[in-house]
N, C-alpha and C positions, 0 to 999 in steps of 0.2 A: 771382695766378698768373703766374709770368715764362715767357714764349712762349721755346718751344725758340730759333728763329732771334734770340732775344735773348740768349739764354744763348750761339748759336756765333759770336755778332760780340763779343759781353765776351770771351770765351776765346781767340777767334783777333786780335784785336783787335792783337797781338805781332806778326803776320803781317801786317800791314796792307799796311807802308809796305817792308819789307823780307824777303824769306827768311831766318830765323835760325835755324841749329839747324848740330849739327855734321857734316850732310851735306853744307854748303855752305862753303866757305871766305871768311869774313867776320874782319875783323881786331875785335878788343876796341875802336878808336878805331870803325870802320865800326857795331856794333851799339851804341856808348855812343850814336852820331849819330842813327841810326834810332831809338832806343827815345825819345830829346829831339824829335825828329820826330813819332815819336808822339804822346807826349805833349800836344806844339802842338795835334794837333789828335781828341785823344782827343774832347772834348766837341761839336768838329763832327760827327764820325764819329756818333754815336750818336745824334744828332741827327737828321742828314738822311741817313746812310747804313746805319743802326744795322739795318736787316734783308737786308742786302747779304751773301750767304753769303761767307765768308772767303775767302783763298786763290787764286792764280792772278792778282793785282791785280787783282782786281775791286776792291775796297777802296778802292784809290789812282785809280782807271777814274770810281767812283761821285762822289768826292770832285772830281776835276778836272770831270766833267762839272755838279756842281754849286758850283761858284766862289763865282757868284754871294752862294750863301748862307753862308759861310764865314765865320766871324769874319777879318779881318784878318791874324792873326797864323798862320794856319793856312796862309790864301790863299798868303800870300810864303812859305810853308814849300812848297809841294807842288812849285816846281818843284826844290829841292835833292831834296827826297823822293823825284821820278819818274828825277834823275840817280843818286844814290845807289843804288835799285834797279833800273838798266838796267847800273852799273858792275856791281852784284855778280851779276846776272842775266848777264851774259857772260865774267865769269871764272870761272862755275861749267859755261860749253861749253853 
């Protein structure tokens, strides 16, 4: 049986690293960068953050304050990650 808070970190899981959606003015290079972001560190995420409810950067909060545990390639991904979404986090006001 997969635990609800498993199923809203899989589904928001898009939401991690960035706000995307067309309420937000994000450019097609901006969300190609996020979603490769993602990706990097798709399998930490669910890992050591995978019951972390979605949304509000909790996500990207759960992720920095666990480094430590990070694979590598994730670790040196998060601080593009947390620029990336403080850029689009302030041209959206």
């Amino acid at each position: 049986m997969i635990r609800r808070s498993l199923v809203l970190a899989l589904t928001g899981l898009p939401l991690l690293l960035v706000p995307l959606g067309a309420a937000f003015a994000v450019t097609p290079e901006e969300k190609a960068e996020a979603e490769a972001l993602r990706d990097v560190c798709k399998g930490d995420y669910l890992k050591v953050c995978g019951f972390t409810r979605p949304g509000g950067g909790r996500g990207l909060a759960c992720l920095e304050q666990k480094a430590a545990e990070l694979s590598s390639p994730c670790r040196e991904a998060l601080p593009r990650a947390k620029a990336l979404r403080e850029k689009i986090k302030a041209e959206r006001g």
